[in-house]
N, C-alpha and C positions, 0 to 999 in steps of 0.2 A: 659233640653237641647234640642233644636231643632232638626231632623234627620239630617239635613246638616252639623251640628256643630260636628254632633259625627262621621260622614262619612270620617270628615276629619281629623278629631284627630285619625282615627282608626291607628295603625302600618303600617308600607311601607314597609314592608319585602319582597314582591315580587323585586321590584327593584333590595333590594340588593343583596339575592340570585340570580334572573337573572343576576348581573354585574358582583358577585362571580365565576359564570358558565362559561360566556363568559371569566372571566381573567383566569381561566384554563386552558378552550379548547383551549384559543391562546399560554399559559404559552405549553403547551402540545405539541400542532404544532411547537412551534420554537425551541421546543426541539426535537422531532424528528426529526426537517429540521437539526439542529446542528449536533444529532448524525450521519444523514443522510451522513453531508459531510465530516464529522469526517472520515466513513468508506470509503469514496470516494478517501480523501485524502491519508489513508492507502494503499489503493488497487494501486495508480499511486506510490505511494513509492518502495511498493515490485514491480511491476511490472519495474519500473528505477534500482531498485537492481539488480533482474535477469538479465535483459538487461545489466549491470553494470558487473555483473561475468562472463554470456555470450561470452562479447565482450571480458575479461580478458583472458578467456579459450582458446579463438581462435587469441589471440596471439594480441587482439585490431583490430581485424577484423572490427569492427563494428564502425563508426564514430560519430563525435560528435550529429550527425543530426539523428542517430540511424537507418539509412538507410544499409543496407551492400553493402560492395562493389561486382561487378561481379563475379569477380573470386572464392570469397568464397560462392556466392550463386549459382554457378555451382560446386563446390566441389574441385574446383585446388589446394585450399590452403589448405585441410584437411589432405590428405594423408602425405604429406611435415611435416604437423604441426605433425604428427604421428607417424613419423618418427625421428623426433626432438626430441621427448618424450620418444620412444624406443632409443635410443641414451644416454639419460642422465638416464634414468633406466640402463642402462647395464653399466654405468660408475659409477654410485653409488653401481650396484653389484659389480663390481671389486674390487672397495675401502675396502666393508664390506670381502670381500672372504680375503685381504689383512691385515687385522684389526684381522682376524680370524686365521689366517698365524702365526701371530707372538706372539711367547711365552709369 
């Protein structure tokens, strides 16, 4: 057989391994861009939650736009809110003192 004849029947394994390599390394890149945004997407959820409890705490201080209003970002509404709280604590000890009252 000729040298040319056998050069070209020789196996082609380099190609495929190189194509192998490259379907990996991009199999591998889109998977960490995935998990990438996986984690991104997580991160703005809890971050919408707190903000979400946040704004519940403060009585919905915080608007749809997630901006706060003045008042509560100069501290007007806090005290008041405070006070509100100390209010319904002292009405629920009464209850319990009352619950405790009777035979």
């Amino acid at each position: 057989m000729p040298e040319t004849q056998r050069q070209s029947a020789a196996p082609t394994g380099a190609p495929i391994l190189t194509s192998t390599l490259l379907g990996a390394l991009a199999g591998a890149g889109g998977l960490a861009w995935w998990l990438w945004r996986q984690s991104q997407r997580r991160q703005l959820a809890e971050r919408e939650r707190r903000l979400l409890r946040l704004s519940r705490f403060q009585g919905g201080a915080i608007s749809d736009s997630g901006v706060q209003p003045e008042a509560t970002l100069k501290g007007d509404a806090l005290p008041e809110r405070v006070h509100q709280l100390n209010q319904a604590i002292e009405e629920v000890r009464r209850q319990l003192e009352a619950l405790e009252a009777q035979p």
